[in-house]
C-alpha positions as a printed Julia matrix, in Angstrom:
391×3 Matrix{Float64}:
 70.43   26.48  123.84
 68.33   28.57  120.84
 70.03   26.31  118.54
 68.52   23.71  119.87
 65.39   24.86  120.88
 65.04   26.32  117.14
 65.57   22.86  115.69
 63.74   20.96  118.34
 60.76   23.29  116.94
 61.71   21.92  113.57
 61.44   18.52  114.36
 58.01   19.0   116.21
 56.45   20.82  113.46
 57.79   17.89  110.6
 56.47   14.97  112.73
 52.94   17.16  113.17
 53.08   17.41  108.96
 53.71   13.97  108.54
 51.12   13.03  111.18
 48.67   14.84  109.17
 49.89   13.24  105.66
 49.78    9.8   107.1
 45.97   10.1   108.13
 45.0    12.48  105.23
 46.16    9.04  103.17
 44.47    7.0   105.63
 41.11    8.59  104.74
 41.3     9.21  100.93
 42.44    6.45   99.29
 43.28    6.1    96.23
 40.43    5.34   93.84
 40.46    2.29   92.19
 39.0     2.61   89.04
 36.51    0.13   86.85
 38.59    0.23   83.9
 41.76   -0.83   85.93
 40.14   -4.31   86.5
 39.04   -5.58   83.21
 39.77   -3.66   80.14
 37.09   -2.68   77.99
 38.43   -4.39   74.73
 38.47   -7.95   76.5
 34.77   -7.25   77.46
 33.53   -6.63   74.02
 35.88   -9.46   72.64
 34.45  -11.27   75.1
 30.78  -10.22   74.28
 31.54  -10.95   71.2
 32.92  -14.8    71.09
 29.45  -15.23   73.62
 27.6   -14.47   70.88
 29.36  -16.36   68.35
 29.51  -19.68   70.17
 25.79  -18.93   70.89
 24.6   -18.41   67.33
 26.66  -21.64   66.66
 25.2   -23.91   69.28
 21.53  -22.81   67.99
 22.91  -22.93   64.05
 23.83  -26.69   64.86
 20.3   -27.57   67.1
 18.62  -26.15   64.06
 20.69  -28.07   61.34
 20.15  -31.23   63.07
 16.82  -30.71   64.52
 14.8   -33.67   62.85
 11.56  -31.91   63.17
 12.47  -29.47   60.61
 11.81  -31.08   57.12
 13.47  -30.29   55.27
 16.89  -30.26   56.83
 18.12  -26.28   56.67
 21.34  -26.44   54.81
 24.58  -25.35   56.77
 24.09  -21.59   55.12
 20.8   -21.2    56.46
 21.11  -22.78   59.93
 24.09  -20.51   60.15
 23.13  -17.26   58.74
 20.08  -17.0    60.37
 21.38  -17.53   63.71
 24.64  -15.78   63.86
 22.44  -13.0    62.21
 19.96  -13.07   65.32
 22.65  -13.09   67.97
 25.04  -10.97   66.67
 22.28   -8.17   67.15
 21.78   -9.49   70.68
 25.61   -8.89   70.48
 25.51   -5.22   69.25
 22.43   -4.45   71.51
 24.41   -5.68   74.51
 25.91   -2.13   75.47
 22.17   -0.85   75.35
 20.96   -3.57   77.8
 23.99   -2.66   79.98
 23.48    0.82   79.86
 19.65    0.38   81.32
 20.93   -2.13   83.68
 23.14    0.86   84.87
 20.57    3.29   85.18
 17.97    0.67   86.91
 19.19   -1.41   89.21
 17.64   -3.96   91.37
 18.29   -1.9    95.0
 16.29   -1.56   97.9
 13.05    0.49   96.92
 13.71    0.24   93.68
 12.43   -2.93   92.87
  9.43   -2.3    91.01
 10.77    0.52   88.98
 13.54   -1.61   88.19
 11.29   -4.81   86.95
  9.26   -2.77   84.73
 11.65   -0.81   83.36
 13.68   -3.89   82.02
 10.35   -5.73   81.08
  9.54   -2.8    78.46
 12.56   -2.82   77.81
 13.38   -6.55   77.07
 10.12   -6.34   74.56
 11.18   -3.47   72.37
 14.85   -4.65   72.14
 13.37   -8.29   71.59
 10.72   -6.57   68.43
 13.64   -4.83   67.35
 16.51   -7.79   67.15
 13.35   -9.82   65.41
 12.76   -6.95   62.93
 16.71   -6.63   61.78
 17.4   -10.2    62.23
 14.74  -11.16   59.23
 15.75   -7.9    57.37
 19.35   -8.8    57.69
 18.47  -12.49   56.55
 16.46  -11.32   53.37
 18.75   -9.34   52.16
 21.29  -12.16   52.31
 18.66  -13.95   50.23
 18.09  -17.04   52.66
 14.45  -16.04   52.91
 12.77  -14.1    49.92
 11.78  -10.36   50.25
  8.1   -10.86   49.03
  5.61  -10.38   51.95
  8.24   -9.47   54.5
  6.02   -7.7    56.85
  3.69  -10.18   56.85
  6.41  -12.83   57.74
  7.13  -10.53   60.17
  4.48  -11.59   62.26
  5.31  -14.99   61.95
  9.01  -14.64   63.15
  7.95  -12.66   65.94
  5.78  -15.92   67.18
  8.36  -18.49   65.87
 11.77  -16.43   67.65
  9.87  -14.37   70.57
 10.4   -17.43   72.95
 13.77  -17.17   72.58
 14.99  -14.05   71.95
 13.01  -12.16   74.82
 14.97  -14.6    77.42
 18.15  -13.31   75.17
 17.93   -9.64   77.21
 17.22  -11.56   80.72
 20.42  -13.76   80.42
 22.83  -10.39   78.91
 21.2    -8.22   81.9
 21.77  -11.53   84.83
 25.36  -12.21   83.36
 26.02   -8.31   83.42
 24.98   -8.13   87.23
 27.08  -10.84   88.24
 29.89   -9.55   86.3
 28.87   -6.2    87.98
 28.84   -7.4    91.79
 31.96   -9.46   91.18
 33.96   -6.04   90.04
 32.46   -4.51   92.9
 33.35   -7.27   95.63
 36.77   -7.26   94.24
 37.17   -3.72   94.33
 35.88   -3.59   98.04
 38.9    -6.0    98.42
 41.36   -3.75   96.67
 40.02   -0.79   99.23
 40.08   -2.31  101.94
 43.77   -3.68  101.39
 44.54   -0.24  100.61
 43.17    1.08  104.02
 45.28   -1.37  105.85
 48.24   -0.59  103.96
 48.25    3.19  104.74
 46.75    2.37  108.23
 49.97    0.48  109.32
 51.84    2.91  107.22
 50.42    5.89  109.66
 51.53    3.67  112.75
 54.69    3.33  112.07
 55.57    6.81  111.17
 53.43    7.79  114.37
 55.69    5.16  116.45
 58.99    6.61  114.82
 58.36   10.51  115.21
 58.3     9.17  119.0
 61.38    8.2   119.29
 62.63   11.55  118.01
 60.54   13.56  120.83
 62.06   11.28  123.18
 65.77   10.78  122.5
 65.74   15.04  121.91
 64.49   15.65  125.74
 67.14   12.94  126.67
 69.58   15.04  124.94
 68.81   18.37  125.9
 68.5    16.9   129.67
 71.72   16.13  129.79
 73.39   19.0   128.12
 71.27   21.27  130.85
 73.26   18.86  133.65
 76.37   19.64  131.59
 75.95   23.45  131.76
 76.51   23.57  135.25
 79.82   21.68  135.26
 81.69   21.65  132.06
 80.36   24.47  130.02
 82.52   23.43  126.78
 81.62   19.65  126.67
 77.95   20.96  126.62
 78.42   23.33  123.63
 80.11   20.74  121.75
 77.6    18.48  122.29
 74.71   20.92  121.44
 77.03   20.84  117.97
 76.71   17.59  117.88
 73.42   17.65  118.54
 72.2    20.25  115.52
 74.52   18.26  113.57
 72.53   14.73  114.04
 69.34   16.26  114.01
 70.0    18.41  110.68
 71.09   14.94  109.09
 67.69   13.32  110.71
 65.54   15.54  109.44
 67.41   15.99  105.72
 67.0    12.22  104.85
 63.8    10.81  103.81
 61.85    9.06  106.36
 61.84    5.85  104.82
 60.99    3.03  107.08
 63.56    0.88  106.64
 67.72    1.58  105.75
 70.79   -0.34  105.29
 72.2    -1.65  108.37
 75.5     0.35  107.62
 72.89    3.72  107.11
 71.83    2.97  110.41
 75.44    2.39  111.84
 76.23    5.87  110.69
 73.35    6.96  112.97
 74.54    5.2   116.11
 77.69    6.51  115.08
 76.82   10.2   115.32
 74.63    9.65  118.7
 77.52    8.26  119.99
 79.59   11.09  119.46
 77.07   13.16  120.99
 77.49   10.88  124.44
 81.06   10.36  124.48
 81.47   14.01  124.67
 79.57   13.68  128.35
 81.02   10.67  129.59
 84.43   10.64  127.73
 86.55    7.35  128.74
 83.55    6.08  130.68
 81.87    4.56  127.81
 83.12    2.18  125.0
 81.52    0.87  122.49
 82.93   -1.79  120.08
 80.75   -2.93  116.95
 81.03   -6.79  115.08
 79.05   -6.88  111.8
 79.12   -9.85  109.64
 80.63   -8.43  105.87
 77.48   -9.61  104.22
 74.77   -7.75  106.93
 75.85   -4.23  106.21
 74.02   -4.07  103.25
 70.38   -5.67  105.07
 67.45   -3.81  105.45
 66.38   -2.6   109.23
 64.11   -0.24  110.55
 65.27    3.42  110.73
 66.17    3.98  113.81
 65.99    0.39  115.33
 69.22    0.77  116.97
 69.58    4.04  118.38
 66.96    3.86  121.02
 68.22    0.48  121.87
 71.98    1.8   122.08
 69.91    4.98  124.38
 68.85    2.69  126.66
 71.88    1.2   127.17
 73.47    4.1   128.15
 71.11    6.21  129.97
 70.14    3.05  132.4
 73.07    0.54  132.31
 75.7     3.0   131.72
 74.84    5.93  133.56
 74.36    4.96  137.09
 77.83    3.43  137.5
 80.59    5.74  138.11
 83.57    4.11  136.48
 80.92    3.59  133.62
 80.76    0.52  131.02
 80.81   -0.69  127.26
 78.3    -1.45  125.22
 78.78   -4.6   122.07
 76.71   -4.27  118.99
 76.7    -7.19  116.68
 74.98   -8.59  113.64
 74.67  -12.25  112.02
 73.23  -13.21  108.8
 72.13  -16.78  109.66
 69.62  -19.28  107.4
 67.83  -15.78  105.66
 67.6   -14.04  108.77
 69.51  -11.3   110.48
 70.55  -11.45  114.13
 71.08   -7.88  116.0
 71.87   -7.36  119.34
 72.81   -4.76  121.95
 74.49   -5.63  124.93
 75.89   -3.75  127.88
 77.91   -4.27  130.79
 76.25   -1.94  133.39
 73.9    -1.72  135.84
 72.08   -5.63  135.4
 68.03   -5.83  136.6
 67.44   -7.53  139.73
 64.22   -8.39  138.34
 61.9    -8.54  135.23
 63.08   -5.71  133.33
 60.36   -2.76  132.41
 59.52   -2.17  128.81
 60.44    1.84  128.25
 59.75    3.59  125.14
 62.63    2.81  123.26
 61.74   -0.94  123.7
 58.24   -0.74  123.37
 58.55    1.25  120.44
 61.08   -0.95  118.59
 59.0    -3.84  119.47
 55.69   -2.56  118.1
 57.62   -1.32  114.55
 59.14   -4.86  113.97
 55.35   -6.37  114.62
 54.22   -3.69  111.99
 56.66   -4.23  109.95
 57.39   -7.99  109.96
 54.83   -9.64  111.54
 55.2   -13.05  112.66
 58.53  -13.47  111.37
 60.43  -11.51  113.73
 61.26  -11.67  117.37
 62.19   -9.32  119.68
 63.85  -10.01  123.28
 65.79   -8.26  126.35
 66.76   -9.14  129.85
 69.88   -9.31  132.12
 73.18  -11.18  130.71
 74.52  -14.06  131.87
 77.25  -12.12  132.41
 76.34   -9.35  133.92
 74.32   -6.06  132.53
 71.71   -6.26  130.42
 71.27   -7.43  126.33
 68.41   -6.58  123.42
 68.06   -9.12  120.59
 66.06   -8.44  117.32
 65.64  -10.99  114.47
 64.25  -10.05  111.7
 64.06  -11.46  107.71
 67.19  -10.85  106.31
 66.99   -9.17  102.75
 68.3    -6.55  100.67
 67.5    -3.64   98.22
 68.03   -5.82   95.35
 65.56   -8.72   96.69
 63.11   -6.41   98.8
């Protein structure tokens, strides 16, 4: 029995480390970083054809503006304008970078509004400034006088360059709240993700608790009448529960993984009820390669036994069988013992099963039991039928 009890301690003090993992997840999620939403390179390309098509839109309204005699030539309208708003353009990582460091929050509302007005006028003086600089030097307007033209440009370009900032810093903030919406998305997914993640390992380091006791229960009866069935079937036992606890806890297996488990419980009861119990497996050649949840039929197979089986002396068999049908896989467990006289109670092993496939599948699974038709009782799963390859 120290065998046992030894790896029974194992198996306790794995499911309380994975207990812990799962909700250390739950709570720290991953970050989800800025940069991993839009790259910086398509921003500034994108800054950059905004201020392009702008300079162009106001390079055409000025070429054809018939107000202006007379008409600017194409070099003019152009240069002028693309001159202008490709400083808006370089400036825009300064505007951003207040916009940052002020923002329009609770409290901070008048802070926030003055800031960016001061700010908005000495960008706005200083895009005017290098815009007619840049433009005299490319000899569309002539250098003499050029601070006294200054003046005039800053009355002539003020009206629309100051609104320049306003629309940068607005468009900025609505890029802004949209990252941040979408991020609160991302999170949120995230925290579901690892929450159902944490419920289903919690639901399957159950089942372990509860098939051991079953175990060890009936290797104590054992003890008292056939001492060498109930060392061979503590053997059996550290044998299944060293392969258990060796393999990684995924949540779902091939169904011919998961055969190989039933296989080695059963060896573990046939050693206490010998000819009493028979088991005979069908499985369709194409299902032993589906995907099912670890340990889906072992507590099924477990219930079986311990209350169809069990109570009848001359004992019973128990059929497993799996269909592939129309992309979905059909499982079911079905004994010949002891049938229920009336509606059937959900145990853990059924409850358990049932709450993993909802986890797991959702909608598109189903999950039933009751009495045969022909006597003793039957489990039926369905569940989306699908592979490694196309998981």
């Amino acid at each position: 029995m120290s065998q046992a009890v030894a790896i029974a301690e194992r198996a306790a003090k794995r499911a309380r480390s994975l207990a812990f993992t799962a909700i250390h997840r739950q709570s720290a999620p991953q970050p989800i970083l800025y940069d991993d939403l839009v790259s910086r390179t398509r921003i500034a390309l994108f800054v950059f054809i905004a201020g392009t098509l702008t300079g162009i839109y106001f390079a055409l309204q000025a070429h054809f503006n018939p107000a202006v005699m007379p008409q600017l030539t194409w070099r003019h309208a152009f240069g002028v304008n693309l001159a202008y708003y490709y400083i808006w353009t370089a400036m825009t990582p300064l505007v951003i970078w207040v916009a940052r460091r002020f923002r329009f929050e609770s409290g901070r509302w008048t802070v926030a509004v003055l800031t960016h007005l001061l700010a908005s006028i000495i960008l706005t003086v200083i895009q005017i400034f290098l815009g007619e600089a840049i433009v005299s030097l490319l000899g569309l307007r002539p250098m003499l006088n050029f601070f006294r033209k200054i003046g005039y440009s800053f009355l002539a370009n003020a009206q629309s360059s100051l609104p320049t900032y306003w629309l940068i810093l607005f468009a900025y903030l609505a890029f802004d709240y949209y990252v941040k919406y979408r991020d609160r998305e991302l999170r949120g997914a995230h925290l579901a993700a690892e929450l159902s993640r944490a419920q289903l390992q919690a639901l399957k380091m159950q089942l372990k608790p509860h098939f051991l006791f079953n175990t060890l229960n009936s290797i104590s009866s054992l003890m008292y009448s056939d001492v060498d069935a109930a060392d061979a079937m503590l053997a059996r036992l550290s044998d299944f529960l060293r392969l258990t606890l060796d393999r990684d806890l995924d949540q779902e297996v091939t169904l011919d993984e998961e055969l190989e488990f039933v296989r080695r419980y059963l060896e573990i009861e046939k050693i206490r009820f010998e000819d009493r119990l028979t088991v005979s497996v069908d499985i369709d050649h194409d299902a032993g390669e589906a995907r099912v949840p670890t340990l889906a039929l072992q507590p099924l197979i477990e219930n079986a036994i311990h209350h169809g089986i069990a109570p009848r002396p001359n004992g019973g068999s128990i059929a497993i069988r799996a269909r592939r049908n129309n992309g979905t896989l059909h499982i079911s467990v079905a004994d010949d013992g002891v049938a229920c006289s009336e509606q059937p109670r959900e145990r853990i092993g059924l409850a358990n099963t049932r709450k993993r496939l909802e986890q797991l599948y959702g909608t598109e699974q189903r999950f039933t039991f009751g009495s045969s038709p022909a006597g003793g009782f039957v489990v039926e799963m369905v569940i989306p039928f699908h592979t490694a390859r196309n998981a």
